[in-house]
C-alpha positions in Angstrom: 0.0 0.0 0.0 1.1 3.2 -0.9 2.1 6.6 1.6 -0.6 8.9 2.3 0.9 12.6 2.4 -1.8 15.6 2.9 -0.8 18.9 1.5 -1.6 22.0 4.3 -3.6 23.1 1.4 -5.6 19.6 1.5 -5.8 19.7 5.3 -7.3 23.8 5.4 -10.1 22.4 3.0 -10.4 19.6 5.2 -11.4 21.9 8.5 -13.5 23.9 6.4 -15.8 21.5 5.7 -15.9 19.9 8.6 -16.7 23.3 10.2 -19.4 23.8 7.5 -20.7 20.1 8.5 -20.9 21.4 12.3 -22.5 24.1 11.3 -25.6 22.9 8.9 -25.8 19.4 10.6 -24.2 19.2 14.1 -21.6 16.9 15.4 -22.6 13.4 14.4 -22.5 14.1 10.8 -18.9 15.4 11.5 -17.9 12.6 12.9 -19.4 10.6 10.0 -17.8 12.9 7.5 -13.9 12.3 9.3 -15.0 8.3 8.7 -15.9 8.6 5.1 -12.8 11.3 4.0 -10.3 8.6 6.3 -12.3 5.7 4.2 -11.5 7.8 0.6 -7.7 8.1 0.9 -7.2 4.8 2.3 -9.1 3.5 -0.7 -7.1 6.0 -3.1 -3.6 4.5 -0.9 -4.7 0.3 -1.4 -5.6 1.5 -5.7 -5.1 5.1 -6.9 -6.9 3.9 -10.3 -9.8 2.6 -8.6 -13.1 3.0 -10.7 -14.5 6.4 -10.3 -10.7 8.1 -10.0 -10.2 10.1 -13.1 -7.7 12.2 -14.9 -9.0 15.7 -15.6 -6.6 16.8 -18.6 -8.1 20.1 -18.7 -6.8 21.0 -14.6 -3.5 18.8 -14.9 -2.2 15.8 -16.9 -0.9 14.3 -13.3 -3.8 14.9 -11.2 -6.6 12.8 -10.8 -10.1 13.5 -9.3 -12.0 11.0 -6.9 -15.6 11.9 -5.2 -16.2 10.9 -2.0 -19.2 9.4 -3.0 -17.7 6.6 -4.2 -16.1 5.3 -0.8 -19.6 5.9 1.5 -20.9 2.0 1.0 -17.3 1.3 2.4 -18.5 2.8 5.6 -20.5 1.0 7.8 -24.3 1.7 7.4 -24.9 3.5 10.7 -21.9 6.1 9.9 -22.9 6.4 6.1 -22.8 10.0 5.0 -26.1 11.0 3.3 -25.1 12.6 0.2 -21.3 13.4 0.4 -20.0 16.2 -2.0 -16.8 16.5 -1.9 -14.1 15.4 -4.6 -10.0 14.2 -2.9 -8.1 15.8 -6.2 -4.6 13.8 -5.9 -1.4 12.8 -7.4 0.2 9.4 -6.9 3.1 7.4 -7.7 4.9 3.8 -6.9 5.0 5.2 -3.4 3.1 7.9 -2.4 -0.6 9.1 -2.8 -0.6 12.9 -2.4 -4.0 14.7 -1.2 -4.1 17.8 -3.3 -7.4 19.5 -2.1 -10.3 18.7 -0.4 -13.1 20.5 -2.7 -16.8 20.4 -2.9 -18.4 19.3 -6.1 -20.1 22.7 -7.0 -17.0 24.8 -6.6 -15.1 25.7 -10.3 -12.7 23.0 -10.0 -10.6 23.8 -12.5 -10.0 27.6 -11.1 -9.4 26.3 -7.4 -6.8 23.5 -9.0 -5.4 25.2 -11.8 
């Protein structure tokens, strides 16, 4: 399994959310939220190319894109998040998988990445 390594950038977006998660659905779904984002990169760290992780050429020919979506039936049912709506942008080698960012799906991705 690869290395996980979380950019400060990656880690700011991180508290934002979970502060906007505290804020418009208390404490529990935080808690949730932390279980599905630890779920997500340790998915990415076991297979980077999973299905649903995709290149975006127009952002960066390295970077790939992975909603958080597509981890939540890897969470067990009682600490499944709703409808998550973030996307883990990432880079990854032999060795290392690099969080990026930490961004929600209705931001301009390509401006936030680029």
């Amino acid at each position: 399994m690869r290395r996980l390594d979380i950019t400060a950038r990656a880690r700011r977006d991180t508290a934002a959310a979970l502060r906007d998660s505290l804020r418009n659905f208390g404490p529990v779904a935080v808690d949730r939220y932390i279980l599905l984002i630890e779920q997500a990169y340790a998915d990415l760290c076991a297979d980077p190319e999973r299905p649903g992780a995709r290149p975006d050429p127009e952002i960066s020919p390295d970077l790939r894109l992975y909603p958080l979506r597509l981890s939540r039936m890897r969470v067990p049912p009682e600490d499944r998040v709703g409808r998550p709506r973030h996307i883990v942008a990432f880079r990854f080698d032999g060795a290392t998988v690099r969080i990026v960012r930490l961004l929600h799906d209705g931001m301009d991705l390509p401006r936030r990445l680029g």
